[in-house]
Backbone as CSV, one residue per row, in Angstrom:
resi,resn,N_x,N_y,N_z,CA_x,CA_y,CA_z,C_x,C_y,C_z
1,UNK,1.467,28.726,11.744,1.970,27.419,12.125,0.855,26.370,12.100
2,UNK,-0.243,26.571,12.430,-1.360,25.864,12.506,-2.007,25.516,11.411
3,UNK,-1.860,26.792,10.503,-2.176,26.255,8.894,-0.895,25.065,8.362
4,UNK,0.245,25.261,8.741,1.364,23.763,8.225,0.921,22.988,9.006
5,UNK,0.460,22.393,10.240,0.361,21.371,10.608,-0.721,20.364,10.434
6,UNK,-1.986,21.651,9.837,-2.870,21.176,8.667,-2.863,20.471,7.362
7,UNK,-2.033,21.292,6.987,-1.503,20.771,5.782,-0.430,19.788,5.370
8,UNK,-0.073,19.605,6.349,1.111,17.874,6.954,-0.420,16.957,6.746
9,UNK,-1.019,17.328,8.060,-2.078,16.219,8.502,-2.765,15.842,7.513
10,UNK,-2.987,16.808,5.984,-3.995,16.376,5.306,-3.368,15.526,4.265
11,UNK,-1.897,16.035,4.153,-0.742,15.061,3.004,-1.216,13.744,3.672
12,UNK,-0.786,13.769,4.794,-0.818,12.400,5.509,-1.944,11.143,4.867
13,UNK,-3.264,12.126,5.619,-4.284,11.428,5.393,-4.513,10.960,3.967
14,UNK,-4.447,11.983,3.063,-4.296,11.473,1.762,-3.463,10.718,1.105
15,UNK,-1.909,10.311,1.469,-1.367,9.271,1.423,-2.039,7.829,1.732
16,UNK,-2.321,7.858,2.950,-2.402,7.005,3.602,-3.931,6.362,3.059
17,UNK,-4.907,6.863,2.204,-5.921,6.518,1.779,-5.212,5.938,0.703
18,UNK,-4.147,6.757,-0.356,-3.787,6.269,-1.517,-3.468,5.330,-1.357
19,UNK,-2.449,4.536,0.125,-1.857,3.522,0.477,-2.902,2.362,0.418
20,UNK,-3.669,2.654,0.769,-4.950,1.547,1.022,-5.345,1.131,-0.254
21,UNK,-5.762,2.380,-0.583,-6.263,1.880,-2.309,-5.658,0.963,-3.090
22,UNK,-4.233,1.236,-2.953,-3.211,0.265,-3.786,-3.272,-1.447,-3.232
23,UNK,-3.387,-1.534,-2.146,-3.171,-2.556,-1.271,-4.372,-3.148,-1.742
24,UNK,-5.558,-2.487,-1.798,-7.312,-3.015,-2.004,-7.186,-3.321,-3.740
25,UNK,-6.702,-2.790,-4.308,-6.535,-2.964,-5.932,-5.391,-4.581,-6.272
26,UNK,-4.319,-4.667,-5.342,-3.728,-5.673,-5.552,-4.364,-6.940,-5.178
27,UNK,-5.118,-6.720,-3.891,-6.063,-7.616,-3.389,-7.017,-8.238,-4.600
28,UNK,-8.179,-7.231,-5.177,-8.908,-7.147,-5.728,-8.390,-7.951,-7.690
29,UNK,-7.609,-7.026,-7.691,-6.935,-7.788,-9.072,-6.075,-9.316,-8.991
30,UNK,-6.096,-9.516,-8.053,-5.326,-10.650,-7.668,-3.846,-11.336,-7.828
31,UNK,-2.939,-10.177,-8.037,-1.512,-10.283,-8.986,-0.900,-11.092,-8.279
32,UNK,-1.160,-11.883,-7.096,-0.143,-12.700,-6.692,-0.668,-14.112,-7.238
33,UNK,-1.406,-14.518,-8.127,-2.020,-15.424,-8.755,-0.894,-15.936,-9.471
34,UNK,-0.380,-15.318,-10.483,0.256,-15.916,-11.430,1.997,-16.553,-10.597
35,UNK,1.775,-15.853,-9.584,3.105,-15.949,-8.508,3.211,-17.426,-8.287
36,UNK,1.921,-17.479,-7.178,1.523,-18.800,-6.844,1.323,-20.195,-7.921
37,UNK,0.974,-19.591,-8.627,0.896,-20.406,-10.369,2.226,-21.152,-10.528
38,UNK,2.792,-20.120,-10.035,4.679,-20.909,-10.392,5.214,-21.628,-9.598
39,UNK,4.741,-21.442,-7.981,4.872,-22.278,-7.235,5.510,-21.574,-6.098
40,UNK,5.481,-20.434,-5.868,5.724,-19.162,-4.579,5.084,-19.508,-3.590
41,UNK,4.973,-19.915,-2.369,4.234,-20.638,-1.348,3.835,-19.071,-0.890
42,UNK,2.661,-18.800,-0.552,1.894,-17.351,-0.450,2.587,-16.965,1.158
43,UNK,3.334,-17.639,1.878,4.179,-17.196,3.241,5.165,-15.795,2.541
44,UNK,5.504,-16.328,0.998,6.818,-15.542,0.544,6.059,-14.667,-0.620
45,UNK,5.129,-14.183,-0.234,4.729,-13.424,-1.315,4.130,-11.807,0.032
46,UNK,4.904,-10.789,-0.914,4.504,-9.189,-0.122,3.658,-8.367,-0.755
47,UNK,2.744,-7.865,-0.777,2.094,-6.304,-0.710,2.749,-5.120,-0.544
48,UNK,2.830,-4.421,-1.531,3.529,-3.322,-1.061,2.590,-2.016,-1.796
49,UNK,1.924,-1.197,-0.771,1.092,0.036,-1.101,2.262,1.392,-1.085
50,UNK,1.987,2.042,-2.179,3.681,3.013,-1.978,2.183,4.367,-2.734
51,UNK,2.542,5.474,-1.777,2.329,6.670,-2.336,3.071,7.635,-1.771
52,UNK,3.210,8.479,-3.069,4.306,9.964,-3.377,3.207,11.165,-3.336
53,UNK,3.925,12.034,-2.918,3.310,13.673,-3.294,4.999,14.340,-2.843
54,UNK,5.446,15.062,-3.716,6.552,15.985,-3.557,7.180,14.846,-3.043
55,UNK,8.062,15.554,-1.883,9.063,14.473,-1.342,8.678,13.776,-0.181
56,UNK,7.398,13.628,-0.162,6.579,12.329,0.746,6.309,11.462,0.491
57,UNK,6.652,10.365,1.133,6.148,9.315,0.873,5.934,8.165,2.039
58,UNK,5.049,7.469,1.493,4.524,6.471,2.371,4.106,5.075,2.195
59,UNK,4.771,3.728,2.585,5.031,2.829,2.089,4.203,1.821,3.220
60,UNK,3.336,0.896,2.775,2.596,0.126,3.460,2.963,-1.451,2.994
61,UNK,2.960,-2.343,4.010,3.271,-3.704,3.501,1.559,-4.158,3.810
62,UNK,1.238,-5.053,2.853,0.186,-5.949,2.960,0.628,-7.202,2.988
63,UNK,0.087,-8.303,3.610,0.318,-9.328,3.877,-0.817,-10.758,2.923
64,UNK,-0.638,-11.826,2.767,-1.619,-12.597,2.105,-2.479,-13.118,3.373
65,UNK,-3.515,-13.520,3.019,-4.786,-13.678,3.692,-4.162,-15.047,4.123
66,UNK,-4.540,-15.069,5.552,-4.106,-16.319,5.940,-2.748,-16.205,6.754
67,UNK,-2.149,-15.266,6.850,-0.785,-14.835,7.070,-0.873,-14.503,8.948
């Protein structure tokens, strides 16, 4: 039992890094640029960090700076 609750905890953690990464890459690449370009007031613009393994998953909202 202690080895599954390991192995939950480590899905987890490793999601939850993947989650970040995505969030730090959208940041970093700047894709809400061309948004704002059009005239999207950055209040209405979302982040969304999404990672899978099997049938896990884990979905993070990021927000714009300033928010």
């Amino acid at each position: 039992m202690a080895c599954l609750m390991l192995n939950k905890f480590l899905m987890v953690c490793i999601l939850k890094e993947t989650v970040v990464n995505a969030l730090s890459q959208i940041e970093r690449m700047q894709y809400e640029t061309e948004l704002t370009a059009k005239g999207f007031a950055p209040g209405q613009i979302r982040r969304y960090g999404f990672a899978f393994k099997g049938k896990e998953c884990l979905i993070r909202i990021g927000y714009m700076s300033g928010e």
